[in-house]
VMD Tcl script that draws the C-alpha trace (Angstrom):
set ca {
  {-31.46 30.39 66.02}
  {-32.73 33.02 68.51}
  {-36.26 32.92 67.42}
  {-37.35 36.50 68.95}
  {-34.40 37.72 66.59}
  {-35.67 36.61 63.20}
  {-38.98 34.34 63.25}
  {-39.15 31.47 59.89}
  {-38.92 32.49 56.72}
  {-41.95 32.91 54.78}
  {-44.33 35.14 52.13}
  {-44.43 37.97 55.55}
  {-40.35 38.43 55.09}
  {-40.23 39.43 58.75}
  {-37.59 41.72 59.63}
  {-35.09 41.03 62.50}
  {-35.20 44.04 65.03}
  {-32.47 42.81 67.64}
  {-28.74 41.90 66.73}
  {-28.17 38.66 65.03}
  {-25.30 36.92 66.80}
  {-22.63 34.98 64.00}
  {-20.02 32.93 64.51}
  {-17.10 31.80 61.99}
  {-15.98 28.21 61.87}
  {-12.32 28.18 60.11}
  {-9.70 31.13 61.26}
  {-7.79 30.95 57.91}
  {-7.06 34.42 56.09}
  {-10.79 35.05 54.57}
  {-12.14 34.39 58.11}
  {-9.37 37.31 59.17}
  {-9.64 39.14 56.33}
  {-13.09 39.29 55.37}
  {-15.54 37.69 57.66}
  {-14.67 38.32 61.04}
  {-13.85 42.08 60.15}
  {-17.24 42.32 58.56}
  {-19.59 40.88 61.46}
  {-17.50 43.18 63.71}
  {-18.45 46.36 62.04}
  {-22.26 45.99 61.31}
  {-24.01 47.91 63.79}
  {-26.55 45.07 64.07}
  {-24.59 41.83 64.05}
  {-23.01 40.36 67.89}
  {-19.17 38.57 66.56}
  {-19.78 35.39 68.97}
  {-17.30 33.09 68.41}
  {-14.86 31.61 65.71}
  {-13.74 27.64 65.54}
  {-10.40 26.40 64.26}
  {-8.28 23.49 65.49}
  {-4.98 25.21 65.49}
  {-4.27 26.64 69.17}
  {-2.09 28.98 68.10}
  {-4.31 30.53 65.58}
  {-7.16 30.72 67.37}
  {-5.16 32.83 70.48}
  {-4.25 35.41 67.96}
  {-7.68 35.91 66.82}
  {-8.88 35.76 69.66}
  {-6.36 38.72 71.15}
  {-7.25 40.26 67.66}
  {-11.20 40.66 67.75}
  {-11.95 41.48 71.47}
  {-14.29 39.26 73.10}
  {-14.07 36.42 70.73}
  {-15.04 32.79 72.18}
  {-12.74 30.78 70.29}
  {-13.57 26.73 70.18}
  {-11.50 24.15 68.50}
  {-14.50 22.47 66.85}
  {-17.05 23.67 64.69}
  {-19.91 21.43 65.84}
  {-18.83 23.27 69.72}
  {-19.31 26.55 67.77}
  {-22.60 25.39 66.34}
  {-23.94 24.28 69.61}
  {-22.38 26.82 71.84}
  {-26.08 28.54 71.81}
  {-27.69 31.18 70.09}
  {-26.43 31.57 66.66}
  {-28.30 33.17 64.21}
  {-25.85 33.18 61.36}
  {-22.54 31.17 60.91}
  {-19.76 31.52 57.59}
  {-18.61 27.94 57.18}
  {-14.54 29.32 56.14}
  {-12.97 25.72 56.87}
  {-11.78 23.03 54.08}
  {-14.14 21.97 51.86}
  {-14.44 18.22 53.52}
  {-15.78 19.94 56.60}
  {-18.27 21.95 54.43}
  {-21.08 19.32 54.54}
  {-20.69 18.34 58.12}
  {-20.96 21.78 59.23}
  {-23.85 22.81 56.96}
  {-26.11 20.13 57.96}
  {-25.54 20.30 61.75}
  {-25.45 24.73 61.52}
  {-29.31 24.17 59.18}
  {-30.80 21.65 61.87}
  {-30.21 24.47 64.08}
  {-32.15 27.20 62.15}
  {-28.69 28.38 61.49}
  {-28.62 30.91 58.91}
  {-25.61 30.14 55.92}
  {-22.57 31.70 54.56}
  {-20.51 29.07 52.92}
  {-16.94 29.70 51.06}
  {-16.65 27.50 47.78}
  {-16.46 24.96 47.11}
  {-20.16 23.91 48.22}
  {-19.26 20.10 48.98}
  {-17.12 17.36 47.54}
  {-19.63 15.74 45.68}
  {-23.39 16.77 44.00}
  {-24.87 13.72 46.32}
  {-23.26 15.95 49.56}
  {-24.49 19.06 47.79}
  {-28.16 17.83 47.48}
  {-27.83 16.80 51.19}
  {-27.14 20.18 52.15}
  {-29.99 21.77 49.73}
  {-32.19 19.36 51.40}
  {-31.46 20.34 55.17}
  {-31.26 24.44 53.90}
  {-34.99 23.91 52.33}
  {-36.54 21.84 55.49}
  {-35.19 24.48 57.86}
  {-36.09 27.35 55.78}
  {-33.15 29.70 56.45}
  {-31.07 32.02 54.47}
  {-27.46 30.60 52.44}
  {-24.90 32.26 50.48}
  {-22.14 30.78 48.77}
  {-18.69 32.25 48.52}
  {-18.82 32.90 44.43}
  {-16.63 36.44 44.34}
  {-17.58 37.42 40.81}
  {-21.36 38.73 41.37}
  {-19.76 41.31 43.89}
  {-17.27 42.86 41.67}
  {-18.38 45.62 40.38}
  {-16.62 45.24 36.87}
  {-18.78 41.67 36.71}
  {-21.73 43.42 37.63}
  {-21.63 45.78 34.94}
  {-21.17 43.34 32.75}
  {-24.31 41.26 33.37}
  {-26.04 44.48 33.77}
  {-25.26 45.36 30.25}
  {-25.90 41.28 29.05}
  {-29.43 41.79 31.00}
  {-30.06 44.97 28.99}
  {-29.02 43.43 25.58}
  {-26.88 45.69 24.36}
  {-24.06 42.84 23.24}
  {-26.58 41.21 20.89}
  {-26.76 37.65 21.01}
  {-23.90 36.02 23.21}
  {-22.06 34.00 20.17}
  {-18.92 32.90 22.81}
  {-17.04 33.37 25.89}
  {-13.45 32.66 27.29}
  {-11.89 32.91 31.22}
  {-8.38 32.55 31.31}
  {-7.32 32.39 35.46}
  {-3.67 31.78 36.45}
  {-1.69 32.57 39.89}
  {0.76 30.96 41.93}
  {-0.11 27.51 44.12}
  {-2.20 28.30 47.04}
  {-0.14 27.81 50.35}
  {-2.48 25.54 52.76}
  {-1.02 22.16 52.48}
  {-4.86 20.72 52.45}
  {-5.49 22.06 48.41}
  {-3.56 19.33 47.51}
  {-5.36 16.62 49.26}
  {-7.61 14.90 47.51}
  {-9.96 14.36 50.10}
  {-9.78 17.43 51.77}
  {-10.16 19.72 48.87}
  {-11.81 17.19 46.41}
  {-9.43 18.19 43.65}
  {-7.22 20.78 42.58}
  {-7.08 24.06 40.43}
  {-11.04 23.15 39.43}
  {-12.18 23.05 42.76}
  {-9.95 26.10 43.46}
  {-10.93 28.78 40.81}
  {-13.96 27.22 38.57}
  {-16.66 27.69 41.57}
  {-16.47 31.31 41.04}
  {-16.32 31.38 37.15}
  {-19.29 28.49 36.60}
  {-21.13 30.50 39.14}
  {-20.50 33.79 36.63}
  {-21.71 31.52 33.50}
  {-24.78 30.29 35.42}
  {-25.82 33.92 36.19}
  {-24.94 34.72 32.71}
  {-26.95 32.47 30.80}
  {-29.28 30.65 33.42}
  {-28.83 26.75 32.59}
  {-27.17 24.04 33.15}
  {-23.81 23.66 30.96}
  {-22.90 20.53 28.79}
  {-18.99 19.83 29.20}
  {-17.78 19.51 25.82}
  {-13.96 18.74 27.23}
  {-11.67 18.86 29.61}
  {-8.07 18.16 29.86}
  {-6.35 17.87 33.41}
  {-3.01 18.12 33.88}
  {-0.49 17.60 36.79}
  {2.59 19.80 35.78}
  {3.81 20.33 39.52}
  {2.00 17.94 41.29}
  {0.92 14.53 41.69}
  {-2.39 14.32 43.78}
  {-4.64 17.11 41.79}
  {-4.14 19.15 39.06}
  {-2.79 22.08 38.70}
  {-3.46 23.15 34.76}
  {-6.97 22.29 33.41}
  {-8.17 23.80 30.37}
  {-12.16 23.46 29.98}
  {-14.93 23.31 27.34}
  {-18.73 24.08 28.19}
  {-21.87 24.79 25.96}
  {-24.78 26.53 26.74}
  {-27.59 25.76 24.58}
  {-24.94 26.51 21.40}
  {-23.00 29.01 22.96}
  {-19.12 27.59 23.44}
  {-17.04 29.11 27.19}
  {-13.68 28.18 27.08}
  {-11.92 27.97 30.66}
  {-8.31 27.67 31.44}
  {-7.28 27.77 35.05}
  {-3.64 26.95 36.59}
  {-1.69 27.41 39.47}
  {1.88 27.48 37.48}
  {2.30 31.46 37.41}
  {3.98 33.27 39.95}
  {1.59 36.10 39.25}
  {-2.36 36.41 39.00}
  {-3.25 36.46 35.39}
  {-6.87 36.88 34.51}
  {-9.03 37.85 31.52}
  {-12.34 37.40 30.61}
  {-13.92 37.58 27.08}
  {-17.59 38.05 26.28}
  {-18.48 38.26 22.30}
  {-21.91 39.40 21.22}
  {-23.63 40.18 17.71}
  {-23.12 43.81 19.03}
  {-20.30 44.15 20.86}
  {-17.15 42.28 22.91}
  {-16.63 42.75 26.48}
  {-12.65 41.89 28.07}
  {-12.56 42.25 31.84}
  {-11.02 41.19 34.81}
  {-11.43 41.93 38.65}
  {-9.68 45.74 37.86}
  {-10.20 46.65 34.09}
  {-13.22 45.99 32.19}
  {-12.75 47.42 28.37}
  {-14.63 47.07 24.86}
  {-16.32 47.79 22.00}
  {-20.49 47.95 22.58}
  {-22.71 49.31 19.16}
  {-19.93 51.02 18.03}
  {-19.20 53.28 21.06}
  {-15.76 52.24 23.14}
  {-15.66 51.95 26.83}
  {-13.64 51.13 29.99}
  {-14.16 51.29 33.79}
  {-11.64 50.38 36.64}
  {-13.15 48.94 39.18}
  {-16.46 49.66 37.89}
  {-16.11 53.60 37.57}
  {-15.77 55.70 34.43}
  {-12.32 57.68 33.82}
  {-13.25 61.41 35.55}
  {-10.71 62.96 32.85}
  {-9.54 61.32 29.31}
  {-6.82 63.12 27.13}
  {-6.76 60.97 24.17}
  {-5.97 56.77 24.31}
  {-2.94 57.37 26.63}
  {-4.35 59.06 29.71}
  {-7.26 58.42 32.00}
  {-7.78 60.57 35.46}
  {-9.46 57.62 38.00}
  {-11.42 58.29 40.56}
  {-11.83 55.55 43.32}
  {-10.12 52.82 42.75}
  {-11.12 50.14 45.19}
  {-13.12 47.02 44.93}
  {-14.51 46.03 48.38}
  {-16.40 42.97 47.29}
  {-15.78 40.76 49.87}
  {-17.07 43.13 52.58}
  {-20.14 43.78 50.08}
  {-21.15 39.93 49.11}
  {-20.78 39.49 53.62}
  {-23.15 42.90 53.80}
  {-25.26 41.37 51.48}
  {-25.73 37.87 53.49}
  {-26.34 40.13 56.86}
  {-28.83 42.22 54.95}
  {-30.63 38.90 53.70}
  {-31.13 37.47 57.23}
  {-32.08 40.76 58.52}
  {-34.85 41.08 56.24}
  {-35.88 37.30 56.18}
  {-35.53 37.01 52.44}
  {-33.66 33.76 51.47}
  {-33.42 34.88 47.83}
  {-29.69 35.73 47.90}
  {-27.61 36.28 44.81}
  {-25.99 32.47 45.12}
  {-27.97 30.01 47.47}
  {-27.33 26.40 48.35}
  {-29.54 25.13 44.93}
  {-26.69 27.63 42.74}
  {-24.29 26.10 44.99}
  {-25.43 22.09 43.56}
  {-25.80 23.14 40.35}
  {-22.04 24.53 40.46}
  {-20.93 21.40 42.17}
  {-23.11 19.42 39.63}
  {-20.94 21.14 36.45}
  {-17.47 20.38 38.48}
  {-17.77 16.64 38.59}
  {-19.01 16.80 34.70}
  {-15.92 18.21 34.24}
  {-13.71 15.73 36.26}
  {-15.23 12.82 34.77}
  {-14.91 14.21 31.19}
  {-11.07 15.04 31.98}
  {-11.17 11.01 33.27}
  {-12.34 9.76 30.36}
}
mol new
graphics top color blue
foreach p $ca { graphics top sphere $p radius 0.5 }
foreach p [lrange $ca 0 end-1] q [lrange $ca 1 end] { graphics top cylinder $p $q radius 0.2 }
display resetview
């Protein structure tokens, strides 16, 4: 890291006052769509470089973001120079690799999920984020939504009572990068795939650990991960039922949240119920502007830039010094941590 950008982290929270330069190791579509787009645009963040093996790819980045270094290796990205902030967007066997070498480098952290493979590569990478002292965000969506943030706003506030049970129900069509459905790339399937971003909600939710009560894998398409799991956890009493596939050829997903005063359904879009009594719903976080009856809403604004907001957030974190993001590496193990609980009780 440039150290007359952003000096170590501690109790001063010193505040960069030059541009932080990034760099993006994996040029797959969040790189394109989110990342890249999102280090070009902040007036105080220099887009350095990107890293991806595939020749091809990285030429069209590199004719799309002007003035792009493009390197076929991470590690060459890593110790090109002077970064100050990296998003690790490559498969999740890379993830570890990448994290370790980018933290020995006062390297500040923007990983996509899944963390790691494993809680023992997980703890690794906690251990090399805490020694250097810098700043790491996972890739969990659902904090960022504005329909989820209500939510735990209004869980925060207590107005659903006492939490009595919750359900996720998540399925799309199969992702199309070959790697999800090998093994030891991806370290599993549809768990790996959509459960980071729902344990990560639960975790934020209720603050511990989860016991996994069941789990049931299933390989309805496929034959080296699943692609149908359906999921029981318990925290401290309260039962979360999670079922996640990759069999629809449409999203599908719904949450449920049941208090002692009041039930919560909501997805990335809608977010309806019943709280004390009084009905509500929000689209994307907003109130109707106009209701005639239960038939017609007038919306406002109807779009949900998360991604751009959870990469504003990271840059606004290693601006200020503060390494107290909304998911950092120790969320990021105890995710990992509640993933293999659930693989070995769908083994078992």
């Amino acid at each position: 890291m440039n150290q007359n950008n952003v000096s170590s982290l501690d109790s001063s929270r010193q505040i960069s006052t030059e541009q932080l330069r990034a760099g993006v190791i994996g040029g797959g579509n969040i790189a394109e769509r989110a990342h890249l787009p999102a280090y070009t645009e902040h007036k105080k963040v220099d887009l350095v470089g990107i890293a991806d093996p595939d020749e091809e790819r990285r030429s069209y980045l590199e004719s799309k973001f002007s003035g792009l270094a493009t390197y076929r290796d991470g590690s060459q990205l890593i110790d090109s120079g002077d970064l100050d902030l990296v998003s690790i967007c490559s498969p999740p066997s890379t993830h570890k690799k990448y994290f370790i070498q980018a933290a020995n480098n006062n390297c500040h952290i923007f990983c996509e999920k899944p963390l790691a493979l494993t809680p023992t590569e997980a703890q690794r990478m906690v251990e090399a984020a805490q020694q250097s002292g810098i700043v790491t965000l996972l890739g969990y969506a659902y904090q960022f939504m504005s329909n989820f943030t209500r939510v735990i706003e209004m869980v925060d506030a207590g107005l659903l009572g006492d939490i009595v049970e919750a359900h996720t129900t998540i399925f799309s069509s199969p992702p199309v990068a070959g790697w999800y459905f090998d093994p030891d790339v991806s370290g599993g399937g549809v768990v790996k795939d959509k459960c980071p971003h729902i344990f990560d909600f639960y975790h934020t939710i209720f603050d511990i650990q989860p016991r996994v009560t069941s789990a049931e894998l299933r390989f309805k398409n496929t034959t080296s991960v699943e692609d149908i799991a359906t999921i029981g956890l318990n925290y401290e009493g309260i039962d979360v039922n999670v079922s996640v596939g990759w069999t629809h050829d449409r999203w599908y997903h719904l949450n449920e949240l049941v208090g002692t005063d009041g039930i919560l359904r909501f997805n990335d879009e809608r977010l309806q119920g019943n709280v004390r009594g009084h009905k509500l719903q929000y689209k994307n976080g907003e109130l109707p502007r106009l209701q005639l009856g239960p038939l017609y809403q007038l919306w406002g604004r109807t779009e949900d830039n998360y991604e751009r907001r959870r990469l504003n957030h990271f840059i606004t974190h290693c601006i200020n010094g503060d390494d107290e993001t909304y998911a950092p590496v120790t969320q990021g193990l105890a995710i990992t941590q509640t993933i293999e609980d659930v693989y070995d009780a769908g083994s078992s």
